[in-house]
C-alpha positions, 0 to 999 in steps of 0.5 A: 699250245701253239696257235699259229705254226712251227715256225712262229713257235720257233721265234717264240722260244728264240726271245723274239718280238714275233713270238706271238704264239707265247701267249696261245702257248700258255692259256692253260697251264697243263695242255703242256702235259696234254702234248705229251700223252695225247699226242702220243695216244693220238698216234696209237688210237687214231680210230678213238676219236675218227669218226669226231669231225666237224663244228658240232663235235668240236663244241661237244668236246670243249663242253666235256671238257670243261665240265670235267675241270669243273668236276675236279674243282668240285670234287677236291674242295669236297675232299678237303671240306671232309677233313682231307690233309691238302697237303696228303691230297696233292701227294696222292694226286701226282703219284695216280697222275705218275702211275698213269703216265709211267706205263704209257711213257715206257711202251710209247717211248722205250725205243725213241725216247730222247736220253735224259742226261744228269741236266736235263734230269735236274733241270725237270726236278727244278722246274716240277718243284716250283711249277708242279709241286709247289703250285699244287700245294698253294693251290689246294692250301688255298682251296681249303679256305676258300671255295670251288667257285673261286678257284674255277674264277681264279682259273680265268686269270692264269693265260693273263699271268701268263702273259705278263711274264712273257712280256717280261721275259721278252716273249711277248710285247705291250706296246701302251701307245698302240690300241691293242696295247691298251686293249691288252692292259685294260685286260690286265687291269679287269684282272686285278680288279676281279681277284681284289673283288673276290678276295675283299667283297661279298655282297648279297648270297644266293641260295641254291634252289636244290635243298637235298644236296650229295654232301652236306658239309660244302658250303663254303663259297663265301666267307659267309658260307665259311663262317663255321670253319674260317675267318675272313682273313682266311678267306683272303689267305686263301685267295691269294694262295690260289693266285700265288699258285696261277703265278707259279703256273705261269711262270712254269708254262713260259720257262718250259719252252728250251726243256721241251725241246730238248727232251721228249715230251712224254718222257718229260711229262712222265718225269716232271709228275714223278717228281713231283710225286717225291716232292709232295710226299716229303712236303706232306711228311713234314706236315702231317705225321699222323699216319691215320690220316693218310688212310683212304676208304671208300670214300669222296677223298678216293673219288677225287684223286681217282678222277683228277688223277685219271680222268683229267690227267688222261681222258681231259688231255687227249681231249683237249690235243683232239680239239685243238688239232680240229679248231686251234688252241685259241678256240680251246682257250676261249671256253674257259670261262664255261669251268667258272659257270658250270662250276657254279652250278654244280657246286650249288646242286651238289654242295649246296654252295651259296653264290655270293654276288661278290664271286659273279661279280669277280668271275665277270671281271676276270672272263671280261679280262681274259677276252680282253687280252685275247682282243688285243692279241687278234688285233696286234696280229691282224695288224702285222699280218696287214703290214706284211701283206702291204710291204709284199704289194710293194707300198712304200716305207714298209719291209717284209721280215726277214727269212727265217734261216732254221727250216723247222721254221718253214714247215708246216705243222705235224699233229700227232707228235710236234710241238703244234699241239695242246692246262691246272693247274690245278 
């Protein structure tokens, strides 16, 4: 997502110190996907969403929102706990995701569409390997030992990741002597500490005051509530291949930058999930060659490929593109902690999770770490906007930066088909 403007995502891209929009770029891992088809639906219904203006609607979006991740997390981990192949699942979720996107992608990009040419082609299958595939598989391997409530914790600590390998790849800066530097790191630090909390650390549970639950057979928010079915050491297995799965995500979101901008983002989106769709299908193959289980019936498994194929895919995205065309990509990003706690509570209501303290603790420490890097960065920004306006009034010791040569830079931003636009990964 971009925060800013085109031209500050135009430095980003180019390795700049100025980049600023890295970090607003990449809060949530799939709102690139979100570029590709809402921008487009955005185009075609224009009157879908035209009557939605204001502050009011803005804060009803973003609560629909994320009350549909955390609809996704809930649902996926009661797929799995009923007996679901992890492996089957991600297969079955791309390929919905594929037939979602493919019809859109061939009647809104027929005729415009960028040729993808054999490296651009090849490039999408590298990048939906490691960022698609592979992500989605730690991430539902891991959910399968651990909880819904974890991995909606764990969804707070992806735009800090993401941050760290921006800073690594020379997108971004972290400067230690500086205070918004040290708000940055102190951010990267409740991080740590809240995914080391949520891995090793149970304490006191709490009990879901609702005893007359949709499904019977959840609870597993805890090694406790997974005593039955897995180990401790299966929880933390599970942690930490749900963090490997954010690292991934991560790493995905901040190496899209050149692709992106080669090829349309319809057509991009549409390819790297088709992708992807392949990829699962032989991974899943590999693993599972009972085909009996593959089977779907009417049942919470066909509901949550469904929903996360369709209403998260489709519906949450064009959403997510709406809010931040009204509010910024920032204020999208802000209300991510809200999946964690609406999370909780659906996931008690519905499956009778039991929240342990360790996990409120945790959750707490990720949110704390993830406004902390959002402090840092408004702090590092309302700095270098103060430096500019200071060398424009002509005080001494302080130089204007230099024009930017590319015009793209200049120009203001376009909503409904530029890069200015808006995730999951889940």
């Amino acid at each position: 997502m971009s925060c800013l403007h085109t031209g500050t995502r135009h430095m980003l891209l180019r390795g700049s110190r100025a980049g600023a929009s890295a970090f607003c770029d990449a809060v949530c891992i799939y709102i690139y996907r979100s570029r590709g088809v809402a921008s487009r639906l955005v185009a075609t219904y224009p009157a879908m969403f035209a009557k939605m203006g204001g502050s009011a609607k803005a804060y009803a979006a973003v609560l629909l929102i994320r009350l549909m991740y955390s609809g996704m997390h809930v649902m996926s981990k009661v797929a799995l706990d009923q007996g679901m192949n992890p492996l089957v699942f991600v297969f079955y979720r791309h390929t919905t995701a594929a037939l979602v996107l493919i019809p859109i992608t061939f009647v809104l990009e027929r005729r415009k569409a960028k040729p993808v040419t054999f490296t651009i082609g090849w490039k999408m299958f590298v990048h939906a390997l490691y960022g698609v595939t592979a992500c989605g598989v730690l991430f539902n391997l891991g959910l399968n030992y651990a909880s819904a409530t974890s991995s909606s914790a764990l969804y707070n600590v992806q735009p800090v990741i993401t941050f760290i390998l921006a800073v690594i790849f020379g997108m971004e800066t972290l400067k230690l002597t500086r205070f918004h530097g040290k708000v940055k790191f102190a951010g990267i630090l409740f991080c740590i500490a809240g995914v080391t909390v949520l891995a090793f650390y149970e304490g006191p549970m709490f009990r879901s005051f609702n005893h007359h639950h949709l499904f019977q057979n959840g609870g597993s928010s805890s090694p406790a509530g997974a005593a039955e079915t897995h180990s401790k050491k299966q929880w933390v297995l599970g942690i930490f291949l749900m963090t490997l799965s954010n690292v991934l995500a991560g790493l995905w979101t901040v190496l899209q930058g050149p692709l992106i901008e080669d090829t349309s983002k319809l057509m991009n989106t549409a390819l790297q999930i088709s992708c992807a769709s392949v990829q699962a299908f032989l991974v899943a193959v590999a693993a599972e060659r009972d085909f009996s289980k593959w089977k779907l019936g009417w049942n919470v498994g066909l509901a949550a490929i469904v929903y996360s194929g369709v209403i998260v895919t489709a519906l949450s995205y064009y959403m997510q593109m709406w809010t931040i065309a009204k509010r910024g990509p920032v204020f999208l990003a802000m209300s991510t902690p809200l999946t964690f706690v609406f999370t909780i509570v659906i996931s008690s209501f519905i499956i009778g999770d039991a929240v342990s303290l360790g996990s409120i603790f945790a959750g707490v420490l990720l949110v704390g770490g993830l406004y902390n890097v959002f402090w840092g960065k408004s702090i590092e920004e309302r700095d270098d906007l103060t430096k500019i306006s200071a060398a424009a009034a002509g005080k001494p010791g302080l130089e204007l930066p230099p024009p930017q040569k590319n015009k793209a830079d200049l120009q203001a931003p376009q909503v409904p088909d530029d890069d200015d636009g808006a995730e999951a990964k889940v």
